[in-house]
PLY file of the C-alpha trace (Angstrom):
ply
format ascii 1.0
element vertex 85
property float x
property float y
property float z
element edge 84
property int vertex1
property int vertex2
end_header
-17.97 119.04 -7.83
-21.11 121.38 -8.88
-24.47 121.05 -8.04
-26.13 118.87 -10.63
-29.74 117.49 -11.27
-30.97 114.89 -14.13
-34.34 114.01 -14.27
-35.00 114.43 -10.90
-31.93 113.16 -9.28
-29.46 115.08 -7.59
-25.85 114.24 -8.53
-24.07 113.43 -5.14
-20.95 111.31 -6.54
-19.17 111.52 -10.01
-15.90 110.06 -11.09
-14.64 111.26 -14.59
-12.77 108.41 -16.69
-11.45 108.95 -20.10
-13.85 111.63 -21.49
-16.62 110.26 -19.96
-17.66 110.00 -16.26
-20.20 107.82 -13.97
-22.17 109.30 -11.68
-24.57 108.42 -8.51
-27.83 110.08 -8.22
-30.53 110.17 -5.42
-34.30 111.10 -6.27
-34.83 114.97 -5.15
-38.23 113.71 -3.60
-38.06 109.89 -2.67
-35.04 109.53 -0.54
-34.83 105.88 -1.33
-34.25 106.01 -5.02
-30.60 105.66 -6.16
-29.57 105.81 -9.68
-25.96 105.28 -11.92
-25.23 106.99 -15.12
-22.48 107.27 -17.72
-22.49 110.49 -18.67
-20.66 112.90 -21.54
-20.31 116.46 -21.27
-22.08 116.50 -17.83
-25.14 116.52 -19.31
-25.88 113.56 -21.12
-27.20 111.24 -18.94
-27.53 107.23 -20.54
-27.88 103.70 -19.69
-29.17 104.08 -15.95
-29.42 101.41 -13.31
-31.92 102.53 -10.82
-32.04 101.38 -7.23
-33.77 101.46 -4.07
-30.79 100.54 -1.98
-27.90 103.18 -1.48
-25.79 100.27 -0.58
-26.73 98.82 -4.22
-26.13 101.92 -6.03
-22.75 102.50 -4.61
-21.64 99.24 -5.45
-23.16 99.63 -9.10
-21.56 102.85 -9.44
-17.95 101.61 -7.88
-18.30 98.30 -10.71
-19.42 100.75 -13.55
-16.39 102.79 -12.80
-14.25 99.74 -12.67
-15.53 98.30 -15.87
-14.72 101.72 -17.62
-11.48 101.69 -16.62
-10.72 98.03 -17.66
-12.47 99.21 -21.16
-10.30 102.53 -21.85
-7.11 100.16 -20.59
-7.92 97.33 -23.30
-8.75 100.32 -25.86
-5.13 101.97 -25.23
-3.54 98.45 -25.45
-5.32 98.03 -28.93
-4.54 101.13 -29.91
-0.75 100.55 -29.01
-0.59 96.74 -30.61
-1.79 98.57 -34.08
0.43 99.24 -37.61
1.37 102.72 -38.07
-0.31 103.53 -41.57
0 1
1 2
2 3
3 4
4 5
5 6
6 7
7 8
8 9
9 10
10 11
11 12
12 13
13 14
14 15
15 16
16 17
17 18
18 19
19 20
20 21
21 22
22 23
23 24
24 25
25 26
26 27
27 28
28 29
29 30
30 31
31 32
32 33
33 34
34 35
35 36
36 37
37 38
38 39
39 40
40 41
41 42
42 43
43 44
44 45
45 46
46 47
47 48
48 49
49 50
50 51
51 52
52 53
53 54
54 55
55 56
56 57
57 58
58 59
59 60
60 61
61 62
62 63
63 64
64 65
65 66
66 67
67 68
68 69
69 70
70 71
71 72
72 73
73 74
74 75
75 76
76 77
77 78
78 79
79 80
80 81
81 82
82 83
83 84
């Protein structure tokens, strides 16, 4: 994985599902800040859960990951269960 940084968190963890990914973050100058992102084109950084537990944040960012994978999985069933046109 590169080095990344979003608004002041450094990117430790990322795990890419679909075309998007979810990432962990810790705070470049407060040690005890955690944060999760979704993230497109590994730069756009949206709906963040912040936390001042890395215990917390890894769990968020395991359950995030989860619940994308459960939502592409019920997308490609959809998908499949549709009419040709």
């Amino acid at each position: 994985m590169e080095w990344r940084k979003n608004e002041g968190y450094i990117i430790t963890n990322s795990i890419t599902i679909g075309k998007s990914e979810i990432v962990l973050g810790v705070h470049e100058k407060s040690a005890d800040n955690f944060v999760t992102w979704e993230c497109n084109n590994k730069n756009d950084y949206y709906w963040g859960h912040y936390f001042t537990s890395l215990l917390n944040a890894q769990k968020d960012f395991c359950e995030r990951a989860l619940d994308k994978v459960r939502f592409c999985e019920q997308n490609k069933k959809h998908k499949k269960s549709e009419p040709e046109r």
